[in-house]
C-alpha positions in Angstrom: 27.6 -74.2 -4.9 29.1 -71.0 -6.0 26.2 -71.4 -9.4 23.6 -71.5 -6.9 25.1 -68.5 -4.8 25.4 -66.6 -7.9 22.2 -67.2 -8.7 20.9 -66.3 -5.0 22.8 -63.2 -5.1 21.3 -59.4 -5.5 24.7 -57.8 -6.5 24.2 -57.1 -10.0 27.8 -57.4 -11.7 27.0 -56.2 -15.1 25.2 -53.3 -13.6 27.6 -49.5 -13.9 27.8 -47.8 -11.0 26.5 -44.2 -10.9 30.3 -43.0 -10.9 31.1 -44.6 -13.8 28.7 -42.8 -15.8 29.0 -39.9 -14.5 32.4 -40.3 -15.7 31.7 -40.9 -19.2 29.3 -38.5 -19.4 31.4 -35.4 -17.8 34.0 -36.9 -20.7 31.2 -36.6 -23.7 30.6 -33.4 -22.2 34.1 -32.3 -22.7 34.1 -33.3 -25.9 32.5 -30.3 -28.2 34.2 -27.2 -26.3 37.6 -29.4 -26.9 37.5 -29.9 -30.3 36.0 -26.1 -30.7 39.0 -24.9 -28.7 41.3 -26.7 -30.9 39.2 -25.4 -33.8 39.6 -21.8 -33.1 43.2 -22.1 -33.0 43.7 -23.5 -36.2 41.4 -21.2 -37.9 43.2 -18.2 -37.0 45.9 -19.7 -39.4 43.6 -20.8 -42.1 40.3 -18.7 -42.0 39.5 -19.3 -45.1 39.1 -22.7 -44.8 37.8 -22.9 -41.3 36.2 -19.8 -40.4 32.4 -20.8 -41.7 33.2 -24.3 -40.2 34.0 -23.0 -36.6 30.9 -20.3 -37.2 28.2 -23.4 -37.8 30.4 -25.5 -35.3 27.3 -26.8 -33.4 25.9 -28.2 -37.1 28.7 -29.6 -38.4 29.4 -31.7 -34.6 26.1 -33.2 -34.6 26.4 -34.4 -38.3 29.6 -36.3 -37.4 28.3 -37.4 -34.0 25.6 -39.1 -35.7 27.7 -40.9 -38.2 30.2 -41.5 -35.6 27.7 -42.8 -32.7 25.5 -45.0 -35.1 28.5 -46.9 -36.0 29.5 -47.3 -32.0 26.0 -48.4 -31.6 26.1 -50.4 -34.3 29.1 -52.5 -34.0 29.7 -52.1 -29.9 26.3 -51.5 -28.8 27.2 -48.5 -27.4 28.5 -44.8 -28.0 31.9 -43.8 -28.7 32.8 -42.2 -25.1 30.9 -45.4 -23.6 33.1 -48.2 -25.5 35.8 -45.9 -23.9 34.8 -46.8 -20.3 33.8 -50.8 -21.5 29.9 -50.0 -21.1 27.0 -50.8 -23.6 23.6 -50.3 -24.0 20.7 -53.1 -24.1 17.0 -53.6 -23.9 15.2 -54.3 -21.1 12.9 -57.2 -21.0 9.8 -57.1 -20.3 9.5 -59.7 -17.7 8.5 -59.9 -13.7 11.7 -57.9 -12.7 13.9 -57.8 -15.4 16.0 -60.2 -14.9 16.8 -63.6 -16.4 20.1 -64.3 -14.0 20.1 -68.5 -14.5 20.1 -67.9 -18.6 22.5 -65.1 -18.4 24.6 -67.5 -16.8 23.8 -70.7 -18.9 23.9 -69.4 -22.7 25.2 -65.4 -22.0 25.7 -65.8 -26.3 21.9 -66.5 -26.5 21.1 -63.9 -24.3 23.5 -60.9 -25.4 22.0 -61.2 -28.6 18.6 -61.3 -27.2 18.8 -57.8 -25.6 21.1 -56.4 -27.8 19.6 -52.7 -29.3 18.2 -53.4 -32.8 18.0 -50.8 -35.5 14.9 -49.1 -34.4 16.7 -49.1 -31.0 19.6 -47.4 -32.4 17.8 -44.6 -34.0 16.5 -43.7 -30.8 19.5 -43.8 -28.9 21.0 -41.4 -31.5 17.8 -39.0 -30.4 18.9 -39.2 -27.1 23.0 -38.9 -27.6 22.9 -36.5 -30.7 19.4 -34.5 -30.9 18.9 -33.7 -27.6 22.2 -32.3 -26.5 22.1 -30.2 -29.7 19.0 -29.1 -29.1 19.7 -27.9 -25.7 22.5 -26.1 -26.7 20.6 -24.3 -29.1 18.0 -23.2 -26.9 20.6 -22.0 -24.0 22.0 -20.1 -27.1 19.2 -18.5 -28.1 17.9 -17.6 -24.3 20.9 -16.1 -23.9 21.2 -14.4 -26.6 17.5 -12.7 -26.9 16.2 -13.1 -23.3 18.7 -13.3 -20.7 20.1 -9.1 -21.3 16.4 -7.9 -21.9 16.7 -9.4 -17.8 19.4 -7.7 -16.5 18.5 -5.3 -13.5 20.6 -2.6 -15.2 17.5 -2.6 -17.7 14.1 -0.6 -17.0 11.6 -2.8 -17.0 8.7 -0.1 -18.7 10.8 -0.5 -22.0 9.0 -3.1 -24.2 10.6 -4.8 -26.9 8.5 -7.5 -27.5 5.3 -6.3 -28.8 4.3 -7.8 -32.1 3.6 -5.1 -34.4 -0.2 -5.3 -36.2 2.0 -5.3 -40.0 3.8 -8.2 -38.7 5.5 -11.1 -41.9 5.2 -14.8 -41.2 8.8 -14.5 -39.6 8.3 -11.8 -37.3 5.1 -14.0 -35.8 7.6 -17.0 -35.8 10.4 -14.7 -34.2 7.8 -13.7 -31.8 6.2 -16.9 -30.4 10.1 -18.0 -30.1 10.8 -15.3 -27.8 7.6 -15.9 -26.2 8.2 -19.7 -25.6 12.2 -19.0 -24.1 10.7 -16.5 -22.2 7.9 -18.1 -20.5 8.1 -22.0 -20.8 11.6 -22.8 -21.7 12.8 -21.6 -17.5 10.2 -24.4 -16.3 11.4 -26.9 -18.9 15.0 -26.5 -18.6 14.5 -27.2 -14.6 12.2 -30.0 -15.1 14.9 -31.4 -17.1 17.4 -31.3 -14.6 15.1 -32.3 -11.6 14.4 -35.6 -13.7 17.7 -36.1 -14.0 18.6 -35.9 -10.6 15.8 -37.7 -10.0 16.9 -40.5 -12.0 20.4 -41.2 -10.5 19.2 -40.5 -6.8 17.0 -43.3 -8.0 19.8 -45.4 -10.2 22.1 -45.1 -7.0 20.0 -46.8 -4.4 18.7 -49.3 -7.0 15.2 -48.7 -7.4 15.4 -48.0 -11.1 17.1 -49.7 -14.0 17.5 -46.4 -15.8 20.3 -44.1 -15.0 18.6 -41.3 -17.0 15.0 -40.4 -18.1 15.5 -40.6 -21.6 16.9 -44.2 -21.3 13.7 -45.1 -19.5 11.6 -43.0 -22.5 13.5 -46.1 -25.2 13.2 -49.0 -22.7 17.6 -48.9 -22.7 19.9 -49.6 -19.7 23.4 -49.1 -19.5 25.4 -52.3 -18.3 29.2 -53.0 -18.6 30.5 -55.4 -21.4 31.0 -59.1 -20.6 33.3 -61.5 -22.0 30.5 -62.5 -24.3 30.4 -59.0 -26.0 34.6 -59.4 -25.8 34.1 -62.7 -28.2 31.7 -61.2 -30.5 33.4 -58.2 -31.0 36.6 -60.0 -31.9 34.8 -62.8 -34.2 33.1 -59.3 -36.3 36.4 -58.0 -36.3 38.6 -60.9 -37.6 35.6 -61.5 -40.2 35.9 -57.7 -41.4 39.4 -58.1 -41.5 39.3 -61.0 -43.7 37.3 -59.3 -46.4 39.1 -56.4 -45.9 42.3 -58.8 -47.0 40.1 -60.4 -49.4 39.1 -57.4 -51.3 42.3 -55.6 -51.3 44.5 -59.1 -52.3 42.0 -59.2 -55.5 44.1 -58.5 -58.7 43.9 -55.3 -60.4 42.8 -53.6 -57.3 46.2 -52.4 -55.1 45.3 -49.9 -53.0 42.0 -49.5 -54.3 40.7 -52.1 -51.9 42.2 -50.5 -48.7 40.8 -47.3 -49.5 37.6 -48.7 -50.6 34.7 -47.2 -47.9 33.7 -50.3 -47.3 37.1 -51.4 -45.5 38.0 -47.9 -45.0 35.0 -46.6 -43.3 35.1 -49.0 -40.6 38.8 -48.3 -39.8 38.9 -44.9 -39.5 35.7 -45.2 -36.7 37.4 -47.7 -35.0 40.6 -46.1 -34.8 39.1 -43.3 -33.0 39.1 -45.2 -29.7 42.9 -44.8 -29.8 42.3 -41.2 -31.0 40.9 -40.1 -28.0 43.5 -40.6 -25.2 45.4 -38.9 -28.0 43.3 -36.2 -28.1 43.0 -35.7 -24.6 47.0 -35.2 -24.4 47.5 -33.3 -27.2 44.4 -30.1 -25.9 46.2 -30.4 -22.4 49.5 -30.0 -24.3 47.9 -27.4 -26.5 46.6 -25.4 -23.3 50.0 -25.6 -21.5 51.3 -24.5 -24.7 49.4 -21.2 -24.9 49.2 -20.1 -21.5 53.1 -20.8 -20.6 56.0 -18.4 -21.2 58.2 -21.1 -22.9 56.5 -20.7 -26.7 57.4 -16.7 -26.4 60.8 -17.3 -25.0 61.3 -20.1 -27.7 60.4 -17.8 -30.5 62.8 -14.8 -29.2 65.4 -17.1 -28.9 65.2 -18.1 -32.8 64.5 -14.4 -33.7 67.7 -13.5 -32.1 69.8 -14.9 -34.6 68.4 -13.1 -37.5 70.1 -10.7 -39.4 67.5 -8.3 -40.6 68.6 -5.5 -43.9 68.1 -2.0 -43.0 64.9 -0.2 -44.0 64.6 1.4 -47.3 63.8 5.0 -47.1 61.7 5.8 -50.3 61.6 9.7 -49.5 65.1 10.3 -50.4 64.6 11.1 -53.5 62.3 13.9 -52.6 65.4 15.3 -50.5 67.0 15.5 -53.5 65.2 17.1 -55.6 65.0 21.1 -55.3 62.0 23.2 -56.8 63.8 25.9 -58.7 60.9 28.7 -57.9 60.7 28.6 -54.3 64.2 27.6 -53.8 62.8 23.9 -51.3 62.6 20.2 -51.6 60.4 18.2 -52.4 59.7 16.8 -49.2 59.6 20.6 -47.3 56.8 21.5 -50.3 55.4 18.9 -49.1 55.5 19.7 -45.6 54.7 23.3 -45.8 51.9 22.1 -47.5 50.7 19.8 -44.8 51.1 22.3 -42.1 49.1 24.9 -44.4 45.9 22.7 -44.6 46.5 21.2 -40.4 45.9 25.1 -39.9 42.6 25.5 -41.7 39.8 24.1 -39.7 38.0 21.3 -41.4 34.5 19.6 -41.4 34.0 16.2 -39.5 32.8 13.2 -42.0 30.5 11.7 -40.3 30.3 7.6 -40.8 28.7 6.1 -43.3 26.0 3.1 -42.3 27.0 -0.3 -44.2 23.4 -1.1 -44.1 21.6 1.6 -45.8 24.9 3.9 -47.2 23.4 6.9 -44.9 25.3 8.9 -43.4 25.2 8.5 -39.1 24.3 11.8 -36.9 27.5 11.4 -34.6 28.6 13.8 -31.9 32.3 15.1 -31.3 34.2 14.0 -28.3 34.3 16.8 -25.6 37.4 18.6 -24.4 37.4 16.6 -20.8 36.4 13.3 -20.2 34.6 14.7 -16.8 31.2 16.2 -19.2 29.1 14.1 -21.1 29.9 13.9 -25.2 25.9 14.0 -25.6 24.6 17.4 -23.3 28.4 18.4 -22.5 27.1 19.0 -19.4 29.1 17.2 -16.2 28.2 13.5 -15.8 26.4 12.8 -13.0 25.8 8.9 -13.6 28.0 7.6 -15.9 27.3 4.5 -18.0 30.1 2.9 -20.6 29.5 1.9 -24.2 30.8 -1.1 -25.8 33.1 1.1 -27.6 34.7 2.5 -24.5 33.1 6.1 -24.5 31.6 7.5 -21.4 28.2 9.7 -21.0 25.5 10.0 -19.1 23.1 7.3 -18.3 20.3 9.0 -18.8 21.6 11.2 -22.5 23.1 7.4 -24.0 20.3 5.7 -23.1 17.9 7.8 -24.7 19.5 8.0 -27.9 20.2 4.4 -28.0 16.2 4.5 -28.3 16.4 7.5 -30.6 14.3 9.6 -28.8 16.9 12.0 -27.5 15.8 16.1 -28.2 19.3 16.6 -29.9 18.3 13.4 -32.2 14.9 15.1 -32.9 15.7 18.6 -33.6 18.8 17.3 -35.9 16.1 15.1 -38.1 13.6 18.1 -38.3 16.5 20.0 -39.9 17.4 22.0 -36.6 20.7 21.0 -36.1 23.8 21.2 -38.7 26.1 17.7 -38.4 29.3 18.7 -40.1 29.9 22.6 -39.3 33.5 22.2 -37.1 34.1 20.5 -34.0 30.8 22.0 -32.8 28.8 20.3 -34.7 25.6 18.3 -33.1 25.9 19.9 -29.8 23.3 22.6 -30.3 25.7 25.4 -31.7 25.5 24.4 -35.9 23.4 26.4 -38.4 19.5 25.8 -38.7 18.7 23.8 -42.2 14.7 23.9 -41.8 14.6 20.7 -44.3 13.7 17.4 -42.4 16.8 14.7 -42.7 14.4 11.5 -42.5 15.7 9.2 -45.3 18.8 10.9 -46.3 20.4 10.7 -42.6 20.6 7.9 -39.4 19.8 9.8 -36.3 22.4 7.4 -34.6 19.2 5.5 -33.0 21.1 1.9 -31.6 24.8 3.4 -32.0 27.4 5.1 -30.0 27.2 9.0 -30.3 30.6 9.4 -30.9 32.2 6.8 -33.1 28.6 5.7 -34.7 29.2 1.6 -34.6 26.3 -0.3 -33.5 25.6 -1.5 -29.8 25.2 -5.0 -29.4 22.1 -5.7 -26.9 20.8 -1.8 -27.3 20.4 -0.5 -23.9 21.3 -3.9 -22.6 24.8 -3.5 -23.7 25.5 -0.7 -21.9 27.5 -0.8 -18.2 27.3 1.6 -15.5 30.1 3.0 -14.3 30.8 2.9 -10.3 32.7 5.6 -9.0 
């Protein structure tokens, strides 16, 4: 009787709910940013090591996702975060309904292996668990990087960046369909991606779909949660890899060579990983208590306090002993004298040097008060901040950021003098007459005082509420 209730029964008891997957997922999700964090703190130890790892992070992750999934998929018929929560992926069949609920109970060996994901089923899985994601990433990436601050309100709108020049190369044309495609497709496809989604598990939760995702329904693959028919398989592939495992590393002349062979070795190292990730997950948490608690500082003072440091060396007394025999002084007052004698005589600013092109940058001095802007020197009326902290007017910064400020102009023509005193570049240095343009920067894309480079242009600046 309870055969034939089983039998008569809707509840599915294979079938995940929507919970648990949204489990495991929000865990796969928390996986890259984890590993990055931990990443980032090791490389500031060793950054010669890890510094180019941590700065093509996203590449490096989706190389060892994919060998690390395909062997999941492989041997467990599902991912690695998915074997975590006891869930697998199979086909679906393509019979009235989908189900086959009398065989799966008669012969559930028969029919695991039946609907178990083949190779060409694996590859596609990997798409969805290992392309897409890194994919997406890259595209948020990009649209943040190149569209979302040409978007900011604090940005006039008239100011167009994006015009393809008529002397464009093949990767300017590339560059600019890119920006063209984030800019006006990518918004609609990013919410259409989400929408299905949502779609998907509204559906998946009042079962009217198999598929618990879109992309699963692209591959014909359902998620389900292991039975004690995957339990048995699992264990007989085991014991029989363990056996040749034995077998090779028990064969004479070999030793250790056999463990460490990649055919034994390979498969442990992947497998041990689902004891590596509980691990994992206490270690960051520990890691993250670790930094953002008082205990590590007061631990370290503690062992500092016992340390008996030599005093300093002072390398200048030698020049107190010394005396000049002319002037009647030491060393070190020559030397000072000196000093004071040249602080005295006013000297010409150096402007900075560009890294890029080795040309000197048209830079202006800071003013006396903070309250008048370093470009006009005239009072600021609406001030705006640069990345590097100085303050001018919104109106003076942001044209020279574009390079068509008057002071910028007259200075390339040869009307303005950059290095005569601490007046120089504000209107008051000697008249050259000879044009700057390829010996000089005008500054265009810089801060006017200090000369670095402002990330975003104009869209790196910030106005400043008073």
């Amino acid at each position: 009787m309870e055969y034939i209730s089983a039998i008569q029964s809707n509840t599915d008891t294979l079938k995940p709910s929507l919970f648990e997957l949204l489990a495991e997922q929000q865990l796969a999700a928390l996986l890259p940013p984890s590993i990055r964090y931990i990443l980032a703190i090791t490389t500031h130890r060793y950054p010669r090591y890890l510094l180019r790892i941590l700065n093509n992070f996203d590449e490096v992750y989706a190389l060892l996702s994919l060998l690390v999934e395909r062997y999941y998929l492989k041997t467990f018929g599902g991912s690695f975060t998915e074997n975590f929560y006891a869930l697998k992926r199979e086909r679906v069949l393509r019979v009235n309904g989908g189900e086959i609920k009398r065989t799966q109970l008669a012969v559930p060996s028969e029919v695991r292996e039946r609907l178990r994901i083949k190779r060409a089923d694996i590859w596609k899985n990997l798409f969805i668990l290992v392309g897409i994601p890194y994919l997406k990433r890259k595209l948020d990436e990009s649209y943040d990087i190149h569209i979302a601050p040409s978007a900011s309100l604090l940005r006039p709108q008239y100011v167009d960046r994006n015009v393809l020049p008529s002397d464009a190369t093949l990767k300017q044309r590339i560059m600019h369909y890119y920006k063209l495609f984030l800019r006006r497709i990518y918004p609609s496809l990013n919410a259409a991606y989400y929408f299905s989604i949502l779609a998907f598990s509204l559906g998946y939760l009042f079962d009217s779909t198999k598929y618990s995702s879109p992309f699963l329904w692209l591959v014909s693959t359902r998620m389900r949660r292991m039975s004690e028919a995957d339990y048995r398989a699992i264990d007989a592939a085991s014991d029989a890899a363990a056996k040749a495992a034995s077998a090779a590393a028990g064969r004479p002349g070999q030793g250790l060579a056999g463990i460490f062979h990649p055919r034994t070795m390979y498969p442990r190292l992947l497998s041990s990983l689902r004891l590596f990730l509980p691990a994992s997950i206490f270690a960051l948490k520990f890691l993250e208590w670790w930094h953002q608690s008082d205990f590590s500082r007061q631990l370290t003072r503690k062992a500092a306090e016992g340390l008996e440091l030599p005093p300093p060396i002072i390398s200048g007394l030698d020049l107190i002993k010394n005396t000049d025999p002319e002037s009647g002084l030491t060393t070190l007052e020559k030397s000072q004298s000196t000093k004071n004698a040249s602080a005295n005589t006013p000297q010409k600013r150096q402007p900075p040097i560009s890294s890029t092109t080795f040309l000197p940058i048209f830079t202006v001095p800071p003013p006396a008060t903070s309250d008048l802007c370093p470009i006009c020197l005239q009072p600021i009326s609406n001030a705006a901040a640069c990345q590097t902290g100085a303050v001018y007017d919104y109106k003076c910064i942001f044209q020279w950021l574009e390079g068509a400020h008057d002071l910028q102009e007259r200075f390339m023509r040869g009307e303005e003098e950059a290095d005569d005193g601490d007046n120089a570049g504000n209107g008051t240095g000697k008249k050259n007459g000879s044009s700057r343009e390829g010996k000089w920067e005008s500054g265009q894309g810089r801060c006017a005082v200090t000369g670095r480079r402002v990330l975003g242009g104009t869209g790196g600046l910030r106005r400043v509420l008073v």
